[in-house]
N, CA, C and O of each residue as an XYZ file, in Angstrom:
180
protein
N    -184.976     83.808   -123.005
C    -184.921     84.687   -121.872
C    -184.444     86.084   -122.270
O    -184.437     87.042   -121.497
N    -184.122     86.106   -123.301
C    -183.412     87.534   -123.636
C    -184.190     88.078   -124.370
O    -183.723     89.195   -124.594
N    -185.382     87.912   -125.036
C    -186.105     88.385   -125.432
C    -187.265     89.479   -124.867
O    -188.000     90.258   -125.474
N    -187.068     89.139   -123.207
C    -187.860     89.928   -122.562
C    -187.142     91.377   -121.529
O    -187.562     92.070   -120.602
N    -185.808     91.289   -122.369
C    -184.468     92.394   -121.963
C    -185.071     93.561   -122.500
O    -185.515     93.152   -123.573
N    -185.356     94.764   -122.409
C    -185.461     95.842   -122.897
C    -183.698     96.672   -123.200
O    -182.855     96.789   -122.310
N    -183.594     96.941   -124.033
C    -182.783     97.844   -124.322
C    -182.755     99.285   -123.821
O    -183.698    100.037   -124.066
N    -181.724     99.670   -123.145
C    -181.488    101.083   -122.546
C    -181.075    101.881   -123.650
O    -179.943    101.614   -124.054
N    -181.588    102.648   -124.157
C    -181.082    103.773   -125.048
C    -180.728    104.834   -124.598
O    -180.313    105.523   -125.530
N    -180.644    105.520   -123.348
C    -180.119    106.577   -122.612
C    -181.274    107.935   -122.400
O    -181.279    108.869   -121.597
N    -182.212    107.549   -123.512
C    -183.403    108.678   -123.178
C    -184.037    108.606   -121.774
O    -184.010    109.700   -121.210
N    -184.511    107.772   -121.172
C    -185.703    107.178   -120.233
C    -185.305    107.674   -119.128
O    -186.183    107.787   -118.272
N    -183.398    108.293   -118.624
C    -183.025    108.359   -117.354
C    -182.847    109.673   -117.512
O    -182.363    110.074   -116.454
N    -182.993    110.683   -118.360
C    -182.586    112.090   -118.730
C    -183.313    112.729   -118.074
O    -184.423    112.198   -118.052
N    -183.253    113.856   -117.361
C    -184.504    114.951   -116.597
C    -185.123    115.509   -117.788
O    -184.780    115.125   -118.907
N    -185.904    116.284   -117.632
C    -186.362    117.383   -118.952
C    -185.770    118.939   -118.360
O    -185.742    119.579   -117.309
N    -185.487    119.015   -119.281
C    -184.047    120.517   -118.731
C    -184.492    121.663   -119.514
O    -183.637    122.462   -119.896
N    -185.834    121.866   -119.828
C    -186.543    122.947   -120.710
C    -186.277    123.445   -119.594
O    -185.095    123.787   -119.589
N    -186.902    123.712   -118.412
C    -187.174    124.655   -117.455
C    -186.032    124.955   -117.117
O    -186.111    126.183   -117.108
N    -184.932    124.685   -116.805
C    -183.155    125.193   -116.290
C    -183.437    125.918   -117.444
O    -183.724    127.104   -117.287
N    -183.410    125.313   -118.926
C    -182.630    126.405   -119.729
C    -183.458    127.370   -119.499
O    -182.797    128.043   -118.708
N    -184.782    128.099   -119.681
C    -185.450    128.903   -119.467
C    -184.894    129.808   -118.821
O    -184.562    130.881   -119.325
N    -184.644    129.354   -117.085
C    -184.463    129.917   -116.075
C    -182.935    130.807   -116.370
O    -182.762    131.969   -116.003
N    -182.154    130.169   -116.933
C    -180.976    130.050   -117.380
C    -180.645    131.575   -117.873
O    -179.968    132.473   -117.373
N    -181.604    131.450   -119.363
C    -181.609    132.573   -120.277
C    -182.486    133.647   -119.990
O    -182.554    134.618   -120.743
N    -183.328    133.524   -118.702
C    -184.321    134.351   -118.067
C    -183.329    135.454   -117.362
O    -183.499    136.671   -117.431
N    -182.003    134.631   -116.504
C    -181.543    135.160   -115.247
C    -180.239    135.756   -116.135
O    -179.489    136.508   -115.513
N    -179.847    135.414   -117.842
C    -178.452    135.875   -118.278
C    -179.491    137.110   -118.975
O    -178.873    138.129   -118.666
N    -180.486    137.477   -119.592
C    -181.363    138.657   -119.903
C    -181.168    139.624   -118.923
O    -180.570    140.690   -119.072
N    -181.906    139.040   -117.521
C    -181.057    140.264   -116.373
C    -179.823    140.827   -116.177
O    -179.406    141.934   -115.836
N    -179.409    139.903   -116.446
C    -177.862    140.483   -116.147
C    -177.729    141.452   -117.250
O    -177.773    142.682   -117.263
N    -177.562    140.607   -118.132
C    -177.636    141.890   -119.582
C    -178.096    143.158   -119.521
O    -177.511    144.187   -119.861
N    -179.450    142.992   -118.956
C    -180.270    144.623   -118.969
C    -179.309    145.363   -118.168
O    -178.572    146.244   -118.611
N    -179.367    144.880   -116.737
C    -178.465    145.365   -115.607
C    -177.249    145.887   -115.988
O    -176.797    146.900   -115.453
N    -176.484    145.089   -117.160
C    -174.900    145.703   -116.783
C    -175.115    146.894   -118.201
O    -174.186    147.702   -118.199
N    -176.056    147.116   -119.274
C    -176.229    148.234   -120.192
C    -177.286    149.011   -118.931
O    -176.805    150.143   -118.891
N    -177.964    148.996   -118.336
C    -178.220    150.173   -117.338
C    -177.274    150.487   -116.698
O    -177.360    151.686   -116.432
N    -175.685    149.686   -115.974
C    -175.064    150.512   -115.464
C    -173.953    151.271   -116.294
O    -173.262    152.265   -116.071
N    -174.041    150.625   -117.058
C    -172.952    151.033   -118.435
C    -173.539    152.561   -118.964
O    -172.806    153.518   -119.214
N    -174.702    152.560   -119.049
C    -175.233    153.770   -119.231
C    -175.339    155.114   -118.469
O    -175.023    156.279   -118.708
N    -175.864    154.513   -117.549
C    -175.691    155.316   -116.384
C    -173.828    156.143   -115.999
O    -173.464    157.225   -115.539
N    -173.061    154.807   -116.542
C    -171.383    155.450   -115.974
C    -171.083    156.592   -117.137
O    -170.369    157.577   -116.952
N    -171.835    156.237   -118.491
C    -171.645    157.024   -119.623
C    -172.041    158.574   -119.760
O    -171.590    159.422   -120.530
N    -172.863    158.657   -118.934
C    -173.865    159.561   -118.716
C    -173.821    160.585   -117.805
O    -174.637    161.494   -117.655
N    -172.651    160.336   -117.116
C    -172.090    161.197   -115.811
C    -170.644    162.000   -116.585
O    -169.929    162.754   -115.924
């Protein structure tokens, strides 16, 4: 009877989290640009 047990290895229940990170490093790029445009802008006055 135990032969027909599958083993859980922890992969099978995981989401796929490509797209968060993407979004992630998409939305910390903005910020980045944003705070050297205002950084610039304060420099510049």
């Amino acid at each position: 009877m135990r032969r027909n047990q599958k083993k859980h290895t922890g992969s099978e229940n995981e989401p796929n989290l490509k797209g968060t990170f993407i979004s992630v490093g998409v939305l910390g790029l903005i910020i980045i640009i944003s705070w050297f445009g205002v950084f610039a802008l304060f420099i510049s006055r």
